[in-house]
C-alpha positions as CSV (number, residue, x, y, z in Angstrom):
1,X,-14.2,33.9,7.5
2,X,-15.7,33.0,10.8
3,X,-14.3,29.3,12.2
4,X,-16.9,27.0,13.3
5,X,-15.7,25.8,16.5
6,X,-12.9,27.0,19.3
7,X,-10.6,25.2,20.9
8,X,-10.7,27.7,23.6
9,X,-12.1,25.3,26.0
10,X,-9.4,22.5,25.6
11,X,-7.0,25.0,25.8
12,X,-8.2,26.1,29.2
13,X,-7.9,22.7,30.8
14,X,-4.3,23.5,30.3
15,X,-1.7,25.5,32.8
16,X,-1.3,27.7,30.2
17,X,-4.7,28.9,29.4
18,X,-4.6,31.8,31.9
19,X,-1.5,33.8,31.0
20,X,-4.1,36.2,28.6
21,X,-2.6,35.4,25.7
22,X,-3.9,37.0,22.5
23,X,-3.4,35.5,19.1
24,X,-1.1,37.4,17.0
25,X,-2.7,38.2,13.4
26,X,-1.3,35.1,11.1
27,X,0.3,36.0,7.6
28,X,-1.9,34.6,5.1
29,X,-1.4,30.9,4.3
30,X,0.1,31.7,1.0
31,X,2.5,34.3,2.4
32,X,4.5,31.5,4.2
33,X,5.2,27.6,4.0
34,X,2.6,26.2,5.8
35,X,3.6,24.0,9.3
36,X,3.1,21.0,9.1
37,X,1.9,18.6,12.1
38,X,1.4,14.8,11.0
39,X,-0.5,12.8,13.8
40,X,-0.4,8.9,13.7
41,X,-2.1,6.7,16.5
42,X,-0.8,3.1,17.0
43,X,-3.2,0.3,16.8
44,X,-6.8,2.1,16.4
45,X,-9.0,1.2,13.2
46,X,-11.8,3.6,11.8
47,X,-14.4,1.9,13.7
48,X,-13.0,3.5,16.5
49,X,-14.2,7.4,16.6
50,X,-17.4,9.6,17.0
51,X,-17.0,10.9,13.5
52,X,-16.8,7.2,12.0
53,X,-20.1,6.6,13.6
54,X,-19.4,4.8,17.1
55,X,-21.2,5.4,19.8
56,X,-18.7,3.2,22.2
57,X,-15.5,5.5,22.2
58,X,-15.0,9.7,23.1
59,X,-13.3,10.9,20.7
60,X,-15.0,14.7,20.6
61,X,-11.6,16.2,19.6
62,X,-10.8,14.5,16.4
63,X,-14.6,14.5,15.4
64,X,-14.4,18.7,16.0
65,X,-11.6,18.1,13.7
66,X,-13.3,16.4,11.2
67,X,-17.0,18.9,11.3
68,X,-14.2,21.9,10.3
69,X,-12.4,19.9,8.1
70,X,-12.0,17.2,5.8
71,X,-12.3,13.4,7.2
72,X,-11.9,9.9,4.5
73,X,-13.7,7.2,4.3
74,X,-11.4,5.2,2.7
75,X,-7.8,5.3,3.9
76,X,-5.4,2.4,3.8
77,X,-2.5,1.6,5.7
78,X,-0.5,-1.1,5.9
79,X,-1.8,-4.5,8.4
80,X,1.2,-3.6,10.6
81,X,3.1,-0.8,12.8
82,X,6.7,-1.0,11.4
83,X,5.5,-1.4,7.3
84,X,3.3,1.5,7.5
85,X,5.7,3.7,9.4
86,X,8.4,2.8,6.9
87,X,5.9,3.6,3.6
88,X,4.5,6.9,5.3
89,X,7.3,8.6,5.9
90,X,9.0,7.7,2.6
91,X,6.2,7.8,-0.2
92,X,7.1,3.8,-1.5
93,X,5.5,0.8,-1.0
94,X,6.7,-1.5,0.9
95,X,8.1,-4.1,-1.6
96,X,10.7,-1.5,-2.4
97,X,12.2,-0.6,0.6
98,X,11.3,-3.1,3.8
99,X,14.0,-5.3,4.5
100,X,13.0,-6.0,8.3
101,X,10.5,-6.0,11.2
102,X,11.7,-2.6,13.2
103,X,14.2,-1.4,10.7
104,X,14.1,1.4,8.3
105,X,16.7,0.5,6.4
106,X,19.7,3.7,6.1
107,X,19.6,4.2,2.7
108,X,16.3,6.0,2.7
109,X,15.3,9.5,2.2
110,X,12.0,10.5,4.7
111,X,9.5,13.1,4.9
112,X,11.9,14.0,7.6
113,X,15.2,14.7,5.1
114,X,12.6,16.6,2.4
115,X,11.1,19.2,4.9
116,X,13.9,19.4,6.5
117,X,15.6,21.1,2.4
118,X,12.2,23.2,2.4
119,X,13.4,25.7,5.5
120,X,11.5,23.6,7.9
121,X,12.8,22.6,11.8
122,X,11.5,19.3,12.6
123,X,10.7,16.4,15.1
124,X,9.5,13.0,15.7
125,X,7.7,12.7,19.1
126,X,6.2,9.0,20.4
127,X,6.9,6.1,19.0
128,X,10.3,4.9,16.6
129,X,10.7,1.4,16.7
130,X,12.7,1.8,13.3
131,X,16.6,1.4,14.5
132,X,16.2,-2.3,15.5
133,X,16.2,-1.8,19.3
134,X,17.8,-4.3,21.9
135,X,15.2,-6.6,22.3
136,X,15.6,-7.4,18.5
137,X,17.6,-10.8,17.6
138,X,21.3,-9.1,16.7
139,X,20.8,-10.3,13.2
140,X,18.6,-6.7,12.8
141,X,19.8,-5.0,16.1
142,X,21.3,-1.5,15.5
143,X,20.7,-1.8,12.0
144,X,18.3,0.1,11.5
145,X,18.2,4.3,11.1
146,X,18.4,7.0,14.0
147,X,16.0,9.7,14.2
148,X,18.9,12.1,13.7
149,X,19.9,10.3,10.3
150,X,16.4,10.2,9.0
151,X,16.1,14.0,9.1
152,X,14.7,14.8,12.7
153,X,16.1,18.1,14.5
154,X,14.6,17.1,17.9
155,X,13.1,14.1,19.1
156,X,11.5,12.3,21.6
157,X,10.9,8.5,21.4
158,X,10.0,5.3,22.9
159,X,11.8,2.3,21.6
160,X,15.3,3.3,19.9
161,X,18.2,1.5,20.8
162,X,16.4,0.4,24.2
163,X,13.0,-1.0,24.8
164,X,11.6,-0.1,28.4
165,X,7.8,0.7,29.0
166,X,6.2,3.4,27.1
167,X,3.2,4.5,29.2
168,X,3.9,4.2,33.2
169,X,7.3,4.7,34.0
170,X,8.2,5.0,31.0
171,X,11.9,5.0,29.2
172,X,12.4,7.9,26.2
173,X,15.2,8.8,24.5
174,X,15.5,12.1,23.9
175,X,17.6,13.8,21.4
176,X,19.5,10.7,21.4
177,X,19.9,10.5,25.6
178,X,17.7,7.6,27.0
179,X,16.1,8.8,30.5
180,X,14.3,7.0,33.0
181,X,11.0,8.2,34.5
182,X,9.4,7.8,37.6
183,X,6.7,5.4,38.6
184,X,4.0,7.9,38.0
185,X,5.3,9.3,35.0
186,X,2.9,8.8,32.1
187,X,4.8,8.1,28.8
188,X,1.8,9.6,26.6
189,X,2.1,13.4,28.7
190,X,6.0,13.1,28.4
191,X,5.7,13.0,24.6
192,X,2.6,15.4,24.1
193,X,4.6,18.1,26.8
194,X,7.7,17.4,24.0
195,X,5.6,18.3,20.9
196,X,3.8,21.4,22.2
197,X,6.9,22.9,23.5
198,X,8.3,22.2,19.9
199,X,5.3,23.6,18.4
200,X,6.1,26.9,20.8
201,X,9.5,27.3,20.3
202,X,9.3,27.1,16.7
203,X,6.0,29.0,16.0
204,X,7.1,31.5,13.9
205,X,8.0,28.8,11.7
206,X,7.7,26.8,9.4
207,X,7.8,23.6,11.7
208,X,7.3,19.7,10.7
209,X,5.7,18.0,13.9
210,X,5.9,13.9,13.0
211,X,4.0,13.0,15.8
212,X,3.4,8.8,15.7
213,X,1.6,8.5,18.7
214,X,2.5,6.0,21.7
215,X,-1.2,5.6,22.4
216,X,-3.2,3.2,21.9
217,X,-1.5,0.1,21.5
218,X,-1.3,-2.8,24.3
219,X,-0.9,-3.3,27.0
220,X,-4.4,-2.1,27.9
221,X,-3.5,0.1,31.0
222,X,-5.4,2.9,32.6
223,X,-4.9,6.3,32.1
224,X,-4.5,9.0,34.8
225,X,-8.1,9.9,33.8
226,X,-9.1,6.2,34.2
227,X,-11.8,5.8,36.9
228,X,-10.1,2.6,38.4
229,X,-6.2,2.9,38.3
230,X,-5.9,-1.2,38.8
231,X,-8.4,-2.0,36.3
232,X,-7.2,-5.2,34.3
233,X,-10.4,-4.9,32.1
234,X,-9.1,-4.3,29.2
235,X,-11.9,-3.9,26.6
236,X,-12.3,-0.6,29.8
237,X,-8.8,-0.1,29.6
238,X,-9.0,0.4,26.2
239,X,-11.7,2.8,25.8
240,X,-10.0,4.9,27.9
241,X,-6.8,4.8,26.1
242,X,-8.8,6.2,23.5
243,X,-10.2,8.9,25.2
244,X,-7.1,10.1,26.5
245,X,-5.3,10.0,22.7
246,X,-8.2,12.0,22.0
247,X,-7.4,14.3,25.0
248,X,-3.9,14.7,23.6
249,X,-4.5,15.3,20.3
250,X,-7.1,18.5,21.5
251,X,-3.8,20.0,23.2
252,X,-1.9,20.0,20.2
253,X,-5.0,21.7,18.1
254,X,-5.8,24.0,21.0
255,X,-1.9,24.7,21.4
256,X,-1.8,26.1,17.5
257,X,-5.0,28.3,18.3
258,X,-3.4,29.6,20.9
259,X,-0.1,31.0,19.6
260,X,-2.1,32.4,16.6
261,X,-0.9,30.1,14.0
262,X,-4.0,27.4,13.4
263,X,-5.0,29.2,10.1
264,X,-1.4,28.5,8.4
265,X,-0.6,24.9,10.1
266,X,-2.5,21.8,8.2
267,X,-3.1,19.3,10.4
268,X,-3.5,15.2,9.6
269,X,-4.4,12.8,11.5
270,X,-4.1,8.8,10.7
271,X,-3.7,5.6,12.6
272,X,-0.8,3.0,11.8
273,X,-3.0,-0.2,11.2
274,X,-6.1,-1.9,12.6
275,X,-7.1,-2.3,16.2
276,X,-6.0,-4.9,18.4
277,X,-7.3,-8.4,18.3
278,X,-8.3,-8.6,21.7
279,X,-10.7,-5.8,21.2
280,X,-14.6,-5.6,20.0
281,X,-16.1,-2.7,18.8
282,X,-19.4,-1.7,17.4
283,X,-20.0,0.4,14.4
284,X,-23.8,0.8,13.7
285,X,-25.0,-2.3,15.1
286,X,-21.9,-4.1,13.2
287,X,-19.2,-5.9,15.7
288,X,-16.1,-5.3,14.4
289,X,-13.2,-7.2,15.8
290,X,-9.6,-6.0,15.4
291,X,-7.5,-6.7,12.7
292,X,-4.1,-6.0,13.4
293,X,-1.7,-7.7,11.5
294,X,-4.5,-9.4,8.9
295,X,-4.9,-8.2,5.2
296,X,-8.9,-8.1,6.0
297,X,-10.7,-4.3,6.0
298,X,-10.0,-4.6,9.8
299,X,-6.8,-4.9,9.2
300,X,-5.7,-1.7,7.4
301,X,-8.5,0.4,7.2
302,X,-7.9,3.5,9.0
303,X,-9.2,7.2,10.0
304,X,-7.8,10.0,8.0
305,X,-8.6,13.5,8.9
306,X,-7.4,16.9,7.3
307,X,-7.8,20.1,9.4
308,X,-6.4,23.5,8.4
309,X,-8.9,26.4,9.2
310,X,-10.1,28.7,6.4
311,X,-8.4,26.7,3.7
312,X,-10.2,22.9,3.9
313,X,-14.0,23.9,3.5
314,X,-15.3,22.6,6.9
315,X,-17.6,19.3,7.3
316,X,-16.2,17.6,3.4
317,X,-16.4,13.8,3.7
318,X,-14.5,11.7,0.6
319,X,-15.2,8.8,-0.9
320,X,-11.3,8.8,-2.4
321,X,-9.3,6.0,-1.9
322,X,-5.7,7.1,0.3
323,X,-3.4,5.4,1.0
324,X,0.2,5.8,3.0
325,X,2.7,6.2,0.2
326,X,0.4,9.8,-1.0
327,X,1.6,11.4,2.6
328,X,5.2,12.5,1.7
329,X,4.1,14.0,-1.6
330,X,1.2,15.9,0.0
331,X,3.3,17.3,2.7
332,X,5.9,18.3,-0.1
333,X,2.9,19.7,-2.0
334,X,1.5,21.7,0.9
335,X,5.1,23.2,1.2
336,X,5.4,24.3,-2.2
337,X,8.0,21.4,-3.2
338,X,8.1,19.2,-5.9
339,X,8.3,15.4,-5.0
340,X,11.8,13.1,-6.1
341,X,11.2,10.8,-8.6
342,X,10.6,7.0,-7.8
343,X,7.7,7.8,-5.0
344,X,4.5,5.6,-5.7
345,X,2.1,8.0,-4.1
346,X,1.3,11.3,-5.4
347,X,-0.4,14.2,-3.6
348,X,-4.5,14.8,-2.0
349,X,-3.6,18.2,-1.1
350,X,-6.4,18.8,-3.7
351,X,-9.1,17.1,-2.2
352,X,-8.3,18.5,1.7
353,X,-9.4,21.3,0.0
354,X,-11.9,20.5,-1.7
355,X,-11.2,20.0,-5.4
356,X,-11.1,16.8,-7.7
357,X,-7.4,16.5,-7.6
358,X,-6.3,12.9,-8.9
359,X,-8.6,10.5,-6.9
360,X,-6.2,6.8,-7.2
361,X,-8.1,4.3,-8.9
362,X,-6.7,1.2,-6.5
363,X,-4.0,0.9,-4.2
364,X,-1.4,-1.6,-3.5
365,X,-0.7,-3.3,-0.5
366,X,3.0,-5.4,0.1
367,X,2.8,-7.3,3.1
368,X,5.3,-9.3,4.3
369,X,6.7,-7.7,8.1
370,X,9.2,-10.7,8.7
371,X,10.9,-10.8,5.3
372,X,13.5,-13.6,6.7
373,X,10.8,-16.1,7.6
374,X,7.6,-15.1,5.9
375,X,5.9,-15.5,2.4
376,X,5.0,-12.3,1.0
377,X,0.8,-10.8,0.9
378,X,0.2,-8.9,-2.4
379,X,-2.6,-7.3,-3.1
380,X,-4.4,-4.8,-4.8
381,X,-7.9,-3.2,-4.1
382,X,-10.2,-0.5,-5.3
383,X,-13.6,0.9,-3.2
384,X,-15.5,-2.6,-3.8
385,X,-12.9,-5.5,-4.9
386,X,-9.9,-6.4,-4.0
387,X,-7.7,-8.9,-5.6
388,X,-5.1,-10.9,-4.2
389,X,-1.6,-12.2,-6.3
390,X,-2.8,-15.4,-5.9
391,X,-6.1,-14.9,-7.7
392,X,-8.4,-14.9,-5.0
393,X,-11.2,-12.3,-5.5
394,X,-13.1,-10.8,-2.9
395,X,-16.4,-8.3,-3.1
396,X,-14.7,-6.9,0.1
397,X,-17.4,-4.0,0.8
398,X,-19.6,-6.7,1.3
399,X,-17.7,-10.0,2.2
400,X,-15.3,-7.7,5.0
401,X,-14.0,-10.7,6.9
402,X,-13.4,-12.4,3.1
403,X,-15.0,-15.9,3.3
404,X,-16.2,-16.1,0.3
405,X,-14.1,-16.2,-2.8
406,X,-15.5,-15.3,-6.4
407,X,-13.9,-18.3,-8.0
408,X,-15.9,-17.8,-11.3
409,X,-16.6,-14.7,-13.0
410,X,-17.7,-15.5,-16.4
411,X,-21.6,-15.1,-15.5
412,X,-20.7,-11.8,-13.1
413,X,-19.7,-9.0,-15.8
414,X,-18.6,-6.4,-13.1
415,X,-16.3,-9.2,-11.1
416,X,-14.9,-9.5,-14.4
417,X,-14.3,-6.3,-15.5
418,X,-12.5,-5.6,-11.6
419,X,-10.1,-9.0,-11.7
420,X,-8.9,-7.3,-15.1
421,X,-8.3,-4.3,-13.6
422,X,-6.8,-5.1,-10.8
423,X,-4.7,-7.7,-12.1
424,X,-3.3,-5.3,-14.5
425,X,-2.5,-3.2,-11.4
426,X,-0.8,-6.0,-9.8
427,X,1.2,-6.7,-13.0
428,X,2.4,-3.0,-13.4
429,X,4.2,-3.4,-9.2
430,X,7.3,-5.4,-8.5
431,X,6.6,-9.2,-6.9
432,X,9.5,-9.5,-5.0
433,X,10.9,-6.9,-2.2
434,X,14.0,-7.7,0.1
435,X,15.5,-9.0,3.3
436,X,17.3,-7.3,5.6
437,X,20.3,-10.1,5.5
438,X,20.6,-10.0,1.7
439,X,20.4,-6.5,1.8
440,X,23.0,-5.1,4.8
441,X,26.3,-5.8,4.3
């Protein structure tokens, strides 16, 4: 089968693209466990690529991605960075296992801990934020997980034990060693260098590559591509954040092509939560403004792409509802492995490629990212309504920002029949999670 589109020419911008390398013939991708690289952006809706429709932001590598592969219309995360990163990477929703802002709490099994029993070397490149760093009150500081205990080989991370700056001179910690760069150091390159010398050194494979991005989150600084290096525009600034995420993620692709191992290494790419508040965006001739942090579609609605040449038929689009607890189990399934019991996602391995699979029929969102002070969100939602535990009922798909609240559905049969539904749904999820202080010793 002939592939659409080359990364040849992204792989030429790089130092490496003149040593004549030619690709080694890869072993068919049912000969080996597939490698695995999982890319997550921080703070960028789906309003906010090429493939999605804008017009404002370059985004040409993740919208190649999307013509040869699979891209979702309808992927959820949750409102916030550190609930999503906790339900990705362990397949539960968040009213099981969140206890804290920053803080996965040690108990749990990751993504990380069930590749690494399948054979596979892995790492966690970018952003952590998931130990309870220094900056933290010391009621949650340090209590949190390590990379190292949440199944990560190698690492490289912003935000651990110590905060710093994560793009210009930026502070990582790598495999557990916190270094400080130099005023021209870019944080973003630091991390990218880190993952494709991973993907390199481990080629032959198989190889997990967590990759939650440091990009694009505030503070709205330019890039080393930005025009204007003292810009303080940062609508600008932040357009060209995205570019250069984009940038990034066309290394990693273009780093798999050339080793000779894109055809048995499935790609995903997501974003942690909604944009930015301080940020407008247009989405055919709709403003959208960011979400962050709100239970509105702005909120958690998020890109989700699937690339893996010559086994996702190139240029799908779904309609399937996704959300961040079916990750783990699809990365277990693409590696031949059978999820644990207790996860409350279950695998779309079928539809990256193409087939019905088991298309969810709502999803269920926990919110509540400062358990100590905060009254919990719950809510659950399918592709037009969404339902909140306190009985509010929104026509979302058409009421996005959620002003106006069905209060009576007697005369509106399809209202109806969704409140039911999705009240059952509700019902059938625990209404109470945890806080870190009840829960640590």
């Amino acid at each position: 089968m002939t592939r659409i589109f080359s990364w040849s020419m992204v792989a030429g911008a790089l130092a490496l693209a003149g040593c004549g390398i030619t690709p080694s013939p890869n072993p068919s991708p049912s000969a080996q466990k597939p490698n695995i690289i999982l890319i997550m952006a921080d703070d960028i809706g789906y309003e906010c690529y090429g493939c999605y429709g804008s017009e404002q932001y370059k985004t040409p590598n993740v919208d190649r991605m999307a013509a040869n592969g699979i891209r979702f219309r309808y992927a959820y995360s949750q409102p916030l960075c550190t609930p999503s990163r906790v339900k990705i990477m362990t397949g539960k929703s968040n009213v099981r296992n969140y206890s804290a802002f920053s803080i996965l709490n040690r108990d749990q099994r990751t993504f990380g801990h069930m590749l690494r029993a399948q054979g596979y070397r892995t790492m966690v490149a970018g952003k952590w934020q998931l130990f309870g760093a220094e900056n933290y009150s010391v009621q949650f500081r340090g209590k949190g997980t390590l990379p190292a205990d949440a199944g990560f080989d190698r690492y490289c991370l912003w935000q651990v034990d110590k905060k710093g700056t994560r793009y210009w001179n930026p502070l990582l910690n790598i495999d557990g060693e916190n270094k400080q760069f130099a005023e021209d150091d870019y944080g973003p390159d630091i991390v990218n260098e880190f993952v494709l010398n991973f993907i390199e050194k481990n080629k032959d494979g198989p190889f997990f590559a967590y990759y939650p991005m440091l990009l694009v989150h505030n503070p709205f600084l330019p890039t080393p591509d930005s025009a204007d290096r003292n810009s303080k525009d940062k609508q600008h600034n932040y357009e060209d954040m995205v570019a250069y995420m984009d940038k990034l993620i066309g290394r990693v692709v273009a780093k798999t092509e050339e080793l000779g191992i894109a055809d048995n290494t499935l790609i995903l790419y997501t974003g942690d939560n909604g944009t930015n508040r301080a940020i407008k965006s247009t989405l055919n001739g709709r403003v959208i403004q960011g979400g962050k942090g709100l239970t509105i579609d702005s909120g958690d609605h998020v890109a989700l792409i699937g690339y893996w040449p010559n086994v996702f038929p190139a240029g799908q689009v779904s309609d399937d509802l996704v959300e961040f607890t079916g990750f783990t189990p699809t990365l277990l399934d693409a590696a031949g492995a059978e999820p644990p019991p207790g996860l409350d996602g279950w695998s779309f391995l079928p539809q990256l490629k193409g087939e019905t699979g088991n298309p969810r029929d709502w999803v269920f969102t926990y919110y509540c990212p400062r358990p100590e002070r905060t009254k919990p969100v719950r809510y659950a939602q399918d592709l037009r309504w969404k339902l909140y535990g306190d009985g509010r009922l929104y026509e979302y798909r058409a009421d996005r920002m959620e002003k106006h609240p069905i209060t009576d559905v007697s005369g509106n049969p399809a209202a109806a029949a969704a409140k039911e539904k999705l009240g059952a749904a509700l019902a059938s999820m625990p209404a109470k999670g945890q806080t870190l202080l009840k829960y640590a010793p």
